[in-house]
N, C-alpha and C positions, 0 to 999 in steps of 0.2 A: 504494500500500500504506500502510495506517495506520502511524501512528508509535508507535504501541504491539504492535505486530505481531510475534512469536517471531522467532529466527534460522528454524526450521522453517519457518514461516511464509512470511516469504520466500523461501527454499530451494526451497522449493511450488511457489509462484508463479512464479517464475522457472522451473522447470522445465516449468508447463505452458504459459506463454508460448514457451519454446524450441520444443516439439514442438509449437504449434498453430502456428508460423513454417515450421518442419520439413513438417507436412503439407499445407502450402498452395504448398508450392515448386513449381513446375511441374516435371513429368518425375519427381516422386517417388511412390513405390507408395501410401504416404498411410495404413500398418500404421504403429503404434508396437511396436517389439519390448523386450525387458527391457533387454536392451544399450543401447539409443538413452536410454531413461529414466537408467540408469545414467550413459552419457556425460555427461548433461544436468543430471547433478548434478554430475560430477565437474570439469563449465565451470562452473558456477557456486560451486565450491569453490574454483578457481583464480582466480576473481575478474574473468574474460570475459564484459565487456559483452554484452547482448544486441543493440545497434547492432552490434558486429564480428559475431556468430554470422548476422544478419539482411545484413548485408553480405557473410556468405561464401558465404550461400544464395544469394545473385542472384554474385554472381561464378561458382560454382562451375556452375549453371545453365546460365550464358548460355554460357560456355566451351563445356561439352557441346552446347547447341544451335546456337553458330553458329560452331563448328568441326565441324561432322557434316558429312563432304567427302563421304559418300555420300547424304546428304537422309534417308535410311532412318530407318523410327520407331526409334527408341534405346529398348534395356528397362528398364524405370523401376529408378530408385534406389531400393535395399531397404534403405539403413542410415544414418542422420544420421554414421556412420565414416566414409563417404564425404566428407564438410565438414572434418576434424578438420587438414588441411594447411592447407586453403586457410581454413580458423578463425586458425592459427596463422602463414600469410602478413596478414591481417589487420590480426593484433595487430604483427606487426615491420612492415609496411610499408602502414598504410591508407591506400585512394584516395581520390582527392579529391572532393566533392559531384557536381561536372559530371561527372566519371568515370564516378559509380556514375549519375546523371542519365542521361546518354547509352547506359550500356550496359542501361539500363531499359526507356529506346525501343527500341535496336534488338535488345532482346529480345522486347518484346512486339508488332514488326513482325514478327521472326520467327517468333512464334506464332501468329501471326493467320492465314499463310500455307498 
């Protein structure tokens, strides 16, 4: 973003980076609803990196998919509300590179599946 660029501006941007991270998550419905656009402001008025927001999408993810004890399709995620704990596990307690590394792979083994 230019350094001459509004607070709005920003604000923007960050929020369409949040929801283009949002609908690319695997397992999410991949709708923007007014509420998610909302939240996505209201993270980025609170001053939450989008590394934490983009870290709590692959944690929150992988959780659901390689704990699903029954294999079963899981019905996709309708709300970036869904992230807002595991945004705020995150910011109090972020994982370490190899952590979020490792639970990369064997997410996207278990996708591949």
């Amino acid at each position: 973003m230019p350094d001459h660029a509004t607070p709005q501006d920003r604000r923007a941007a960050y929020v369409r980076e949040l929801l283009r991270l949002y609908r690319a998550a695997p397992g999410v419905l991949g709708h923007v609803r007014r509420a998610d656009r909302e939240l996505a402001a209201q993270l980025y008025d609170r001053g939450v990196p989008l590394f934490a927001v983009e870290n709590a999408l692959l944690v929150g993810v992988a959780r659901r998919v390689l704990n699903n004890a029954f294999a079963s399709p899981l019905p996709a995620i309708r709300s970036l509300h869904y992230f807002t704990a595991i945004i705020d596990e995150m910011l109090t307690r972020p994982p370490g590179y190899r952590d979020l590394d490792e639970l990369r792979a064997k997410l996207s083994a278990a996708l591949q599946l």
